[in-house]
N, C-alpha and C positions, 0 to 999 in steps of 0.2 A: 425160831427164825421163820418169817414168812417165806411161799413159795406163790412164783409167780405161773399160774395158769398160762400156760401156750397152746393149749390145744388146738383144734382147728377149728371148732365150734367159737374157742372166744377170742381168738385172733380178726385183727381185720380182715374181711375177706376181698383178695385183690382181685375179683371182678364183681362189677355190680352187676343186677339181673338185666336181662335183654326186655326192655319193654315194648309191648306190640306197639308203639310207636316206631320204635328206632326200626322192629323188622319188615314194617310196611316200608319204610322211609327206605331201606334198603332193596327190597322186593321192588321197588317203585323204582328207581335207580336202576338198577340191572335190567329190566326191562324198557325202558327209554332211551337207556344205552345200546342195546338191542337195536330198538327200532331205528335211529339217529343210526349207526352205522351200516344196516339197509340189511341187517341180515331178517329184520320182518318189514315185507313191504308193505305197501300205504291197499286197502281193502283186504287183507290178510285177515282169517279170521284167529283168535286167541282162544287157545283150547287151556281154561281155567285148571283144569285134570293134570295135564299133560307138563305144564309150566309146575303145579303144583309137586308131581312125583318128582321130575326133572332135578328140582330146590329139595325135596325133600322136608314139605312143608303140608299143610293140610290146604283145603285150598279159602279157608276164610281170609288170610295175609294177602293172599292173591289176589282174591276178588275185589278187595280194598285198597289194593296198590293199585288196581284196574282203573276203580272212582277215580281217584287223585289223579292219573295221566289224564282220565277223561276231562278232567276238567281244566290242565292244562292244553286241550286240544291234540295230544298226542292217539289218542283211542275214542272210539267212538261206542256206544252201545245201541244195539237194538232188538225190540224188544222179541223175547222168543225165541230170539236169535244167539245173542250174547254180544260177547264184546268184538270187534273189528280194530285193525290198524286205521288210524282217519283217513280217508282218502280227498286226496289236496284236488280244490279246483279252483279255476281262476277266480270266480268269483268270491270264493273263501281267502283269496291270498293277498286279493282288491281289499276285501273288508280288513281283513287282519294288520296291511300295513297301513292305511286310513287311520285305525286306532292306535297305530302308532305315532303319528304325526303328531294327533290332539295331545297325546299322553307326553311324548317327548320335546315338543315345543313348549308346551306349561314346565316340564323339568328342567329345561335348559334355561329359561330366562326366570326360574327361582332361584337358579343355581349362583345364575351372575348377578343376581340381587341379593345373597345371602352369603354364598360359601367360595366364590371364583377363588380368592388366593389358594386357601387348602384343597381343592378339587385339582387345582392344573397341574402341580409334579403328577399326581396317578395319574391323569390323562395324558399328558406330551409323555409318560414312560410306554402306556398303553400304545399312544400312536407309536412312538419310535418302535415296541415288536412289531404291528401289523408290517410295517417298512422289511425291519429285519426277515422278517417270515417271506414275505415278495421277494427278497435275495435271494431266500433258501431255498426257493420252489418248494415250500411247503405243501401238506396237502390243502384238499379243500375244505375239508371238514375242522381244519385247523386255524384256515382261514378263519371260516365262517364265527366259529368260540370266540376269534378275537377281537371280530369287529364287532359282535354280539356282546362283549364284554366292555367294551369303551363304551357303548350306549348305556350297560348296565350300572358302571361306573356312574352315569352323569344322573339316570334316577337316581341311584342311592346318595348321591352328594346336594342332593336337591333336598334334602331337609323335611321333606314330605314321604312319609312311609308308603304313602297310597300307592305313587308314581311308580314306586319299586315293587311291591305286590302286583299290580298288572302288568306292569314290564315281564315280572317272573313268571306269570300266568301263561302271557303269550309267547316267550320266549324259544321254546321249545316249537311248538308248531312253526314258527320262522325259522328255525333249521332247518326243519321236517320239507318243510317246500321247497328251498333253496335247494338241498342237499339232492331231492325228490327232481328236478331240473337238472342237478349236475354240474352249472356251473352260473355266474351270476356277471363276472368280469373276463375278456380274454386276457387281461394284462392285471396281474393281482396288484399291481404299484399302483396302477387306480386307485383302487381298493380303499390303498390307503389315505391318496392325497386328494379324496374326496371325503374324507374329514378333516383339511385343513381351515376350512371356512369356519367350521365352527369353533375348534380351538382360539384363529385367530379373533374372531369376535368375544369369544370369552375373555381372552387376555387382556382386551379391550376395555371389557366392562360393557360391555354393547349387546343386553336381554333382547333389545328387537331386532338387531342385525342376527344374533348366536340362534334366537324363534326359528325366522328365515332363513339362515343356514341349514339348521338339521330340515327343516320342514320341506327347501328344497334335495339335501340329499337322500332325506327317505321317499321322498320322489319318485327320484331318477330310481332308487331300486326298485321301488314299486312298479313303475315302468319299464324295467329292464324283466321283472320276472312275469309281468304279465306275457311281453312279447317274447321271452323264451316257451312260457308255459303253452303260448300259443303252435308257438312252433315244432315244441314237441309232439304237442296231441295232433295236428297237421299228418307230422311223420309218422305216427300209430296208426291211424288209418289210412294211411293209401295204400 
């Protein structure tokens, strides 16, 4: 009678190995997270060592997690120096929403020339939270994911992987500033019903009104954080 080997060696083994992808990817996370909740601030420097024992890790995952935020604009490097928290200036925050304009007005009217039926339930659900969340008095940082998220929505439905790759890129340092100011609307309902333009041009079927929608409301934000950003640095130095 045959006997069926169980051991542990020829059994499936129920966890697969942790590859230095997934522990950057996690490293990288945890420290974004970090920064985005403000417990590292924006010129902070990053002591590789110190994160490294903290994790209980060597500090190669670290150093590598470092790249990747860098190149999301969450970390900055310099040389001799090491790595820094980015530190946000107006001018940086002028450039960064600009590129969101180009990026998101191409996304938006591929979207209603390819994808508008199956894009609009996840967006009008999208909208209806941001709504909900302005009831709750949410915070802001919760704000922020979710209006961060309706835009991210409308690259990845745009059918164009690109649009979504740089959205992801600069995603994260458009928290970092917002977050870095404190706050972007005194009334979060705004918030919301300053993405109603775009929806309704979508539903429409209307690429160059849906362009012109987002292209005027990344705007007004753009607009709104320069003359916070301004205002803040105002109040630091007097």
């Amino acid at each position: 009678m045959a006997t069926t080997d169980n051991s542990l060696e020829t059994r499936t083994p129920p966890f697969l190995p942790v590859t230095r992808d997934g522990l950057v990817d996690r490293v990288a996370d945890s420290l974004a997270e970090a920064i985005l909740a403000g417990r590292m601030a924006p010129g902070d420097r990053i002591a590789e060592s110190t994160i490294a024992r903290q994790m209980d890790l060597s500090r190669a995952p670290v150093r590598e997690a470092l790249r990747r935020l860098e190149s999301s604009g969450l970390v900055d490097y310099k040389t001799n120096r090491g790595f820094f928290v980015h530190a946000i200036t107006g001018e940086s925050l002028a450039n960064l929403y600009e590129l969101r304009i180009v990026i998101e007005t191409a996304a938006v009217a591929r979207l209603v020339r390819t994808n508008a039926g199956a894009a609009l339930p996840g967006l009008q659900a999208q909208l209806d939270e941001l709504r909900r969340l302005a009831e709750v008095g949410a915070d802001m940082a919760t704000h922020v994911s979710a209006d961060m998220e309706f835009h991210r929505m409308i690259c990845a439905a745009s059918g164009n992987p690109r649009f979504l790759q740089v959205f992801d890129q600069i995603a994260n340092e458009t928290r970092l500033g917002i977050l870095v100011i404190g706050r972007l609307y005194d009334d979060q309902t705004v918030l919301a019903e300053t993405h109603e333009p775009i929806m309704r041009a979508i539903e429409a079927r209307d690429a160059e009104t849906a362009a012109a929608a987002i292209a005027h409301h990344i705007g007004y934000a753009r607009d709104q954080v320069a003359k916070l950003f301004d205002s803040n640095q105002e109040g630091t130095h007097r």
